[in-house]
C-alpha positions in Angstrom: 112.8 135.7 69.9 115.8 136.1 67.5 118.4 138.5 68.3 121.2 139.6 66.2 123.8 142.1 68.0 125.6 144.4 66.1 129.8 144.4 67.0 131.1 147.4 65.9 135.0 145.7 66.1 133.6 143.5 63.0 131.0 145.3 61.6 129.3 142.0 61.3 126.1 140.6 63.0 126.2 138.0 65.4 123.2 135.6 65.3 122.3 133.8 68.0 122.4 130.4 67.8 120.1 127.2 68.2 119.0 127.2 71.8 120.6 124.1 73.7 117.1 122.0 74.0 116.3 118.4 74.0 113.2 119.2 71.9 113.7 117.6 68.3 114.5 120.8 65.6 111.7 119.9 62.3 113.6 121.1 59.3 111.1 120.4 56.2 110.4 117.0 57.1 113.7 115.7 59.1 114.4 115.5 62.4 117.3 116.3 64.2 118.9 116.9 67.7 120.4 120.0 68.7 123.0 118.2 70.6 124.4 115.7 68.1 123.3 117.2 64.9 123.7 120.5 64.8 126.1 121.3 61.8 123.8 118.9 59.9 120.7 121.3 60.8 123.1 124.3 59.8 124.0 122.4 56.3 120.0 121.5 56.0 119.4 125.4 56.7 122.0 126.6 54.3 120.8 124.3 51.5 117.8 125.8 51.1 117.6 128.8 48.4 117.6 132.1 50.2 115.5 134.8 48.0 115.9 138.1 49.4 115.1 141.7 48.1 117.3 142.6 45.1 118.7 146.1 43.6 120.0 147.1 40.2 118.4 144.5 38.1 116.8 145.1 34.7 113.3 147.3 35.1 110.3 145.1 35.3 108.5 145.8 32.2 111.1 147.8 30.7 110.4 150.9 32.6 109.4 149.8 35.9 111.3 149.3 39.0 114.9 147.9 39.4 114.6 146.8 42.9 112.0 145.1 45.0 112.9 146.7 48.4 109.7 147.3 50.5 107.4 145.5 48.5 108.5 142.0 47.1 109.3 140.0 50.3 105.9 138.1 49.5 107.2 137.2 46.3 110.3 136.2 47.0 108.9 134.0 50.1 106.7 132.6 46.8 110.1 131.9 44.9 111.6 130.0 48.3 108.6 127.5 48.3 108.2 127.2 44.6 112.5 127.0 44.9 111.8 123.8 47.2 109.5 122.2 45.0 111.9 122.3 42.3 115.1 121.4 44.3 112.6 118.1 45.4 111.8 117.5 41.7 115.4 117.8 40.3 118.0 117.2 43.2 115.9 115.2 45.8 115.3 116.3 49.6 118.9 114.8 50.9 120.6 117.7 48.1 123.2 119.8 49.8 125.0 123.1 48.9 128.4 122.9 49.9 130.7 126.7 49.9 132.8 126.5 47.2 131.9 122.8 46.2 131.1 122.1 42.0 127.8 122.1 42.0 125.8 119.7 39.0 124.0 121.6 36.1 120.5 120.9 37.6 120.8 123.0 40.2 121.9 126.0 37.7 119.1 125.1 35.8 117.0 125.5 38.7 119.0 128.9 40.3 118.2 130.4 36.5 114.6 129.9 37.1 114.6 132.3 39.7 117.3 134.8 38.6 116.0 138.5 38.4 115.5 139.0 34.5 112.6 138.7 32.5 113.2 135.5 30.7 113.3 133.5 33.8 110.3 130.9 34.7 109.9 132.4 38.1 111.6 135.7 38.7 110.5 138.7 40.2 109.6 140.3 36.6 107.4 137.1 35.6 105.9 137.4 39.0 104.9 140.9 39.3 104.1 141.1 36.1 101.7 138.0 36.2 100.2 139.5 38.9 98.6 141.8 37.0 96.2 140.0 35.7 95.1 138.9 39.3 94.8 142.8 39.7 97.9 143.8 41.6 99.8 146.3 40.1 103.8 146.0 39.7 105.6 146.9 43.2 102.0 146.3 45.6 102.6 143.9 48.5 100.5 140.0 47.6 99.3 138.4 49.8 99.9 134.3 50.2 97.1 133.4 48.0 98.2 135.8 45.4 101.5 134.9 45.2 100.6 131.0 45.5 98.0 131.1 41.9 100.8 133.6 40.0 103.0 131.2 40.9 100.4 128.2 39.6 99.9 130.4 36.3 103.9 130.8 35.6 104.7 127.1 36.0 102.8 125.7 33.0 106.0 127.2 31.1 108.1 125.3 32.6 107.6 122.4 30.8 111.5 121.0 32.1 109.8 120.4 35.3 106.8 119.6 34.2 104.6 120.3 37.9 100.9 119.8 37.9 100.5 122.7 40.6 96.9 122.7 43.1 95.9 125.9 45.2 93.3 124.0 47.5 90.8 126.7 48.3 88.0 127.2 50.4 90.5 125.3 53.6 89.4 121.7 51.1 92.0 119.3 49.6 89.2 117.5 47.1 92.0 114.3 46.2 89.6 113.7 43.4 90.9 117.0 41.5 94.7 116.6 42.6 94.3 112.8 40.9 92.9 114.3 37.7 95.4 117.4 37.4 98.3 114.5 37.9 97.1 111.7 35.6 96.5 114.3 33.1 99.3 113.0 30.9 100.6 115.1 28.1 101.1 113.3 24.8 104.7 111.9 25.3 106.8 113.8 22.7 109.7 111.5 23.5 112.4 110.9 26.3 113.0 114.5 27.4 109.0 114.4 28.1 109.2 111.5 30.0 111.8 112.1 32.1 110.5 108.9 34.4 111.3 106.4 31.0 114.2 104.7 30.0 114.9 105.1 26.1 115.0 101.6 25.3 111.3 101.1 26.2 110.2 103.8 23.5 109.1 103.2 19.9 109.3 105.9 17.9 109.8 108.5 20.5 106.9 107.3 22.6 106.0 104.1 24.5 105.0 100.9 22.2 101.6 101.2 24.1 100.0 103.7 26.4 99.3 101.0 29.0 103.1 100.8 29.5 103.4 104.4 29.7 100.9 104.6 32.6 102.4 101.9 34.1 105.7 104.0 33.8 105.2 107.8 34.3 101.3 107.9 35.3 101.8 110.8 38.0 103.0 114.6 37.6 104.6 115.8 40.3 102.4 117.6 42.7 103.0 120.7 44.2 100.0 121.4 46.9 99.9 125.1 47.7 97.1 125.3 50.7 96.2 129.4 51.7 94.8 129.3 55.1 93.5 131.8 57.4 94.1 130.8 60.9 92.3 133.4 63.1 91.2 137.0 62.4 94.3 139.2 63.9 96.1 136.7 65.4 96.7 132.9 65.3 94.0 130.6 66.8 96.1 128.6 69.4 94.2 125.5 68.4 95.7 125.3 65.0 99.4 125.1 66.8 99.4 121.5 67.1 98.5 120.6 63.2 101.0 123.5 62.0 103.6 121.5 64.0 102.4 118.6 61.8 103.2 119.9 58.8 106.8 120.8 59.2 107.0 116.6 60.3 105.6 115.4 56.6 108.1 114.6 54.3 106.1 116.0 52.1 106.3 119.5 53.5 107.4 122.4 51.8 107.5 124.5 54.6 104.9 128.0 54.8 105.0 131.3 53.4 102.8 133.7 55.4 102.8 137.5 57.3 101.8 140.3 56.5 103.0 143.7 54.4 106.3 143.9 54.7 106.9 141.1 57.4 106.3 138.2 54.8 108.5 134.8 55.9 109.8 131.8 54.9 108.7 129.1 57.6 111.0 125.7 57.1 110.7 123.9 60.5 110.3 124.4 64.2 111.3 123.6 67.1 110.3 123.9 70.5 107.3 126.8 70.7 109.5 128.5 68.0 109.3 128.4 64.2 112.6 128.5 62.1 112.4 130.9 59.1 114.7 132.3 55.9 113.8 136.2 55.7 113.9 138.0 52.2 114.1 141.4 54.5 117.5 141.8 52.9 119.3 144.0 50.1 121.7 142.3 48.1 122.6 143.9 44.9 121.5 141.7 41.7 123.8 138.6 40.3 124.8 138.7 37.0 125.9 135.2 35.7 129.6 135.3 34.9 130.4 135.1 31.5 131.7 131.1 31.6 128.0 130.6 32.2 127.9 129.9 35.8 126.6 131.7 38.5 128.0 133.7 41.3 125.6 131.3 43.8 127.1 132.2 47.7 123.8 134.9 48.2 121.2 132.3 47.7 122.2 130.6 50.5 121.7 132.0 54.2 124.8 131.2 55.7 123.9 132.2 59.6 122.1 130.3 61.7 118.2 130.7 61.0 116.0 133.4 62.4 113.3 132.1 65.0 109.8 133.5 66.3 107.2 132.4 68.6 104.5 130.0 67.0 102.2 132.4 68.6 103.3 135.4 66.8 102.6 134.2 63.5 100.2 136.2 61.4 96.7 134.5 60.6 97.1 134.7 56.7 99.4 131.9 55.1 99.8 129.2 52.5 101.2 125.7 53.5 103.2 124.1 50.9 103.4 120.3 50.1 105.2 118.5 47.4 104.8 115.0 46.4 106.7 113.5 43.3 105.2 110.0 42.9 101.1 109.2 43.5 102.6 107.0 46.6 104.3 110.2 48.1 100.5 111.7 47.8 98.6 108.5 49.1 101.1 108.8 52.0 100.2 112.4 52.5 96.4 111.5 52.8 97.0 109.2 55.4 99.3 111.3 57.4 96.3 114.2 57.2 93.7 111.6 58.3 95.9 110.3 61.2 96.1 114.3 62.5 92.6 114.8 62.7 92.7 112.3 65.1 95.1 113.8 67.5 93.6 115.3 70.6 93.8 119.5 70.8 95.1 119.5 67.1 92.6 121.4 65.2 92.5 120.3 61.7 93.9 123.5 59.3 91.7 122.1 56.1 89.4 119.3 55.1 90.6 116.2 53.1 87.6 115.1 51.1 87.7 112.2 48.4 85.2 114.4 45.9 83.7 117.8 45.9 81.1 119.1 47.9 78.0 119.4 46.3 77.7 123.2 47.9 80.6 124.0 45.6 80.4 125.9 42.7 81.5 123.9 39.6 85.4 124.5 39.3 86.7 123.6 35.8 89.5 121.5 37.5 92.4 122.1 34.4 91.6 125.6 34.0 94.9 127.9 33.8 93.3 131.0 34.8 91.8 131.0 38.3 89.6 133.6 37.5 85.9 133.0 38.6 83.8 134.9 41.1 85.0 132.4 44.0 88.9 132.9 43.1 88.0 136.7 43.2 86.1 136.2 46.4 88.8 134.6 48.3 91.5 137.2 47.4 90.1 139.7 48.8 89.2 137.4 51.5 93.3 136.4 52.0 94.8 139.6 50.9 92.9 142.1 52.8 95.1 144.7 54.6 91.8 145.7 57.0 90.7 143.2 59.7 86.8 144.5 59.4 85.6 140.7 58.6 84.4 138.0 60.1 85.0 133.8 59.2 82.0 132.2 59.6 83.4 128.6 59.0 85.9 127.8 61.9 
């Protein structure tokens, strides 16, 4: 397990470091050695954004609370993911934050999404306030699947990424859906729409003929959220293997999963141990200075990560995927495909090329996951009590 000692010289904690192992450390999708790569795995570590609990920041709602201690570590796991996604879509995978180096404007753009005030795309206010209308009310503890179609709901604002965002449910990826949500192409409104175009092959604002625009910008980014229950109180052993997996895909966004108040940020593993960022934190609320820029050095961990057995995970989590281009998802098929056939890896979910005729009819594009099923399966992912029983393992 982790251990952090407390030196009272310093007043400072001490974390312990990586363990001197020839096992391969899994860091969302890279590999490294603990023995000739370790300040890159540090650098990897610290480049992620870090979204812990927050105090003094405006009052959700107006009048609600001004700090998210106790109850919001689900939801900032949720920002970490979603923070991911975005740093994939804007800054690419090799991006790294460097103390005190100038960082470019699209990685403000993307720190302001998640900065604790109303107006941001994915802050705690948006959040807890979205959550409402899944029936949570503002300061109760979500659960992965909550946090995962809140998080689904807010991102059709944010039209500068432009994300076409899937919650597979029922433990099925249906490609068929995740291929219509992607090709769905918005009207191109010009070059800021179409990020993916060069200016000189528009007419008018929009491509001379759609063929060229499909041709040129036919897939949305995807960002795959997957909630999973992987036992009943604790994790099935079987599933160990494919969880592994996961943290190997390029693709991977890492997992948010726990339970109240011991929700974490999985991004890698190694060994028998997973490596997580942990929003169980206080920092006191950044206001952005008044040149514009941000104050940035909280949002990055800046210790070595914690670590925790694989077999201490709770059951309850969402697995995160990302894939920018319709070849990063093809890939991502295959890779599934091949783990199914790996011996004493249990598969986590099903990849199917259409749905299953025992479904009930999902309106694919709907914004508003709200039928009986949706309903069903929150209380089925967010329930506190463990008096039920999974009949499909």
């Amino acid at each position: 397990l982790f251990l952090a000692t407390l030196t009272y010289d310093t007043l400072r904690f001490e974390y312990e470091d990586f363990p001197e192992t020839k096992e391969p450390v899994w860091i969302l999708g890279r590999k490294y050695s603990v023995f000739t790569e370790k300040e890159e795995i540090l650098l990897d570590v610290t480049s992620r954004l870090w979204f812990t609990y927050r105090k003094n920041f405006p009052a959700i709602g107006g009048t609600g609370p001004t700090s998210d201690t106790g109850w919001g570590c689900m939801l900032r796991c949720g920002q970490m993911i979603f923070a991911q996604a975005l740093v994939c879509r804007h800054l690419g995978r090799d991006w790294r934050w460097i103390k005190g180096k100038r960082q470019m404007d699209n990685y403000f753009n993307v720190l302001n999404a998640f900065i604790d005030k109303k107006d941001s795309y994915y802050s705690i206010h948006q959040i807890a306030q979205m959550g409402v209308g899944e029936g949570k009310s503002i300061g109760q503890w979500y659960g992965p699947n909550t946090v995962a179609q809140v998080l689904k709901k807010l991102a059709t604002f944010d039209t500068w990424s432009s994300l076409a965002v899937h919650i597979a449910m029922d433990n099925t990826v249906v490609m068929e859906e995740i291929r219509r949500l992607c090709q769905s192409n918005v009207p191109c409104a010009g070059a800021a729409a179409c990020p993916a175009l060069q200016s000189d092959a528009l007419y008018n604002g929009c491509p001379e003929d759609v063929g060229l625009r499909e041709r040129l910008a036919p897939w949305k980014p995807l960002v795959l959220l997957i909630p999973l229950r992987l036992g009943l109180t604790e994790i099935n052993e079987a599933y160990i293997e494919t969880l592994k997996h996961c943290f190997m895909m390029p693709q991977s966004l890492g997992v948010i999963g726990g339970k109240p108040n011991s929700a974490h940020y999985f991004i890698g593993y190694v060994g028998e141990e997973l490596i997580y960022l942990d929003p169980h934190t206080t920092q006191p609320a950044v206001e952005p200075s008044d040149s514009g820029c941000l104050p940035d050095e909280s949002f990055h961990c800046q210790h070595p990560p914690c670590r925790m057995s694989i077999a201490e995970l709770d059951p309850s989590i969402a697995v995160g995927f990302f894939c920018n281009t319709e070849a990063d998802f093809n890939d991502w098929c295959q890779q599934i495909r091949k783990l199914s056939l790996v011996r004493g890896a249990l598969p986590m979910f099903e990849l199917v090329e259409r749905q299953p005729s025992h479904f009930s009819n999902p309106d694919i594009l709907n914004l508003t996951p709200d039928s009986s099923d949706a309903d069903r399966l929150e209380r089925f992912f967010d329930s506190e009590d463990e008096d039920f029983e999974i009949l499909s393992l």
